[in-house]
C-alpha positions in Angstrom: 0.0 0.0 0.0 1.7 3.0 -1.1 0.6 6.1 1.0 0.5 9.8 -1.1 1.6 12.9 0.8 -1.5 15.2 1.4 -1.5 18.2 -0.8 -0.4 21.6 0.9 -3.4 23.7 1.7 -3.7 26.6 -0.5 -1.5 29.6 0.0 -3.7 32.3 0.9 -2.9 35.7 -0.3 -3.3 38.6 1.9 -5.6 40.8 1.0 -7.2 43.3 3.4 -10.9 42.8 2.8 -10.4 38.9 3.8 -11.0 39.3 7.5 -12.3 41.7 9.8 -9.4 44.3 11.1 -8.5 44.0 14.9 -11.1 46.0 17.0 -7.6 47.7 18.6 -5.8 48.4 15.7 -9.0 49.5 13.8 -10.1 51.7 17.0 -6.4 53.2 17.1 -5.9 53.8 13.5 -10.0 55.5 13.3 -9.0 58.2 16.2 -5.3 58.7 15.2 -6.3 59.3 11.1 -9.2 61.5 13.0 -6.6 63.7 14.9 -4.4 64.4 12.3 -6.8 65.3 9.8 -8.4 67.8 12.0 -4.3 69.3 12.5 -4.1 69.5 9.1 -7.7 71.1 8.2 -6.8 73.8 11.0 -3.0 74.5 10.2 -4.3 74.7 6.6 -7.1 77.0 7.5 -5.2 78.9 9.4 -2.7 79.6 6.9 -5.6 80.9 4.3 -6.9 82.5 7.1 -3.5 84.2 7.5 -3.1 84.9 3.7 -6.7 87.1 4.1 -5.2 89.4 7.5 -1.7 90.1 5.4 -3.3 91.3 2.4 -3.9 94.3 4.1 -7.5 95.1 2.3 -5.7 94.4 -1.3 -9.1 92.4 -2.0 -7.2 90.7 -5.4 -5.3 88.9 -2.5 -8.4 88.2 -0.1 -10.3 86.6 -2.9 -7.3 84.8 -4.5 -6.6 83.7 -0.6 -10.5 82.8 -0.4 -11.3 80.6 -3.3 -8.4 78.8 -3.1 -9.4 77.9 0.8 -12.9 76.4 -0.7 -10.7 74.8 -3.7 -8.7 73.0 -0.7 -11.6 72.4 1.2 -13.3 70.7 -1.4 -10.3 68.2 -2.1 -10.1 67.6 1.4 -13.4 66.1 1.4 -12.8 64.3 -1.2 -9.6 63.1 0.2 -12.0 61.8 3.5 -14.2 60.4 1.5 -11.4 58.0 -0.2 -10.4 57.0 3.5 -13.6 55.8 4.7 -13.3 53.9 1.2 -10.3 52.6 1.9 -11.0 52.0 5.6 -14.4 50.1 4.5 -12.3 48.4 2.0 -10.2 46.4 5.5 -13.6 46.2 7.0 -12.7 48.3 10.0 -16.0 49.9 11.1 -14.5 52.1 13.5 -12.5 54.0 11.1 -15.0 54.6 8.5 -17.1 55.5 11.3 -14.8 58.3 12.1 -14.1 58.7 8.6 -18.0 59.5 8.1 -17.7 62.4 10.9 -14.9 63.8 9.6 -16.3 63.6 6.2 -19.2 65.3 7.3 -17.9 67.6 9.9 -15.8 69.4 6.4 -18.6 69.1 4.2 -20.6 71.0 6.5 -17.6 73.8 6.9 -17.4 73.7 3.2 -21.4 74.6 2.8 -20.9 77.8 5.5 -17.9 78.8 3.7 -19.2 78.7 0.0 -22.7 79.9 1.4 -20.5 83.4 3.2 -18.9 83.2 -0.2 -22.0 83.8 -2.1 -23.4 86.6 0.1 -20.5 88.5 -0.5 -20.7 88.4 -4.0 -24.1 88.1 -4.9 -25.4 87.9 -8.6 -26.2 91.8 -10.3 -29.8 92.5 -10.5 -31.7 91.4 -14.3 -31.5 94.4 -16.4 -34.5 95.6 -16.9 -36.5 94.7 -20.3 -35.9 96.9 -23.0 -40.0 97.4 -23.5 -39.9 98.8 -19.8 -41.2 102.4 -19.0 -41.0 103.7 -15.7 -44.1 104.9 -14.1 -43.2 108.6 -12.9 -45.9 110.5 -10.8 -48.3 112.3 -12.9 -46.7 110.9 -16.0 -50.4 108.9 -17.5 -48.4 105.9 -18.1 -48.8 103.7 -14.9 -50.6 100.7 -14.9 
């Protein structure tokens, strides 16, 4: 009786999605990608916020200074957004939990920013149509 050597199980690839991430690594890595975000939203902030002060009232400057502080807003959120991807990618709920709050904590920065943005600069008024008359008092030609 001749006895065959058992096949070696398959060798399993790593691949992040195949199992669940540690609850202490995921918890750790969720508050510590959390933290330095928020650093990095602020030191950037400041900096445009910065920009605006030393311009001295040269408005070029202030608006230069202000749409590129929405521009970098805008691919911060993005940038968020491809973390709680990648974080729900490695099936670590914790992160893309605090992915999610971060995510929405700029988006809704973003909104008040670009909504002060638009009051400041609000669209001119229609000019008036051409077949327009104006009704002056006296005049016989109101309506």
């Amino acid at each position: 009786m001749t006895y065959a050597l058992p096949e070696p199980p398959p060798r399993r690839r790593w691949r992040p999605w195949s199992r669940r991430t540690p609850p202490g690594l995921d918890v750790g890595v969720g508050v510590l990608l959390f933290l330095v975000e928020a650093a990095v939203f602020v030191a950037i902030d400041f900096g445009y916020g910065m920009e605006v002060w030393a311009a001295q009232g040269a408005q070029e400057r202030i608006e230069a200074a202000r749409i590129a502080g929405l521009a970098w807003t805008q691919r911060f959120l993005i940038a968020t957004l491809v973390f709680a991807g990648l974080a729900l990618l490695s099936r670590a709920p914790w992160t893309v939990l605090s992915q999610l709050l971060a995510a929405g904590a700029v988006a809704v920065l973003l909104t008040l920013a670009q909504h002060d943005y638009d009051r400041r600069h609000p669209d001119p008024p229609p000019a008036p149509n051409p077949a327009y008359t104006p009704c002056y008092s006296g005049s016989g030609r109101c309506n």
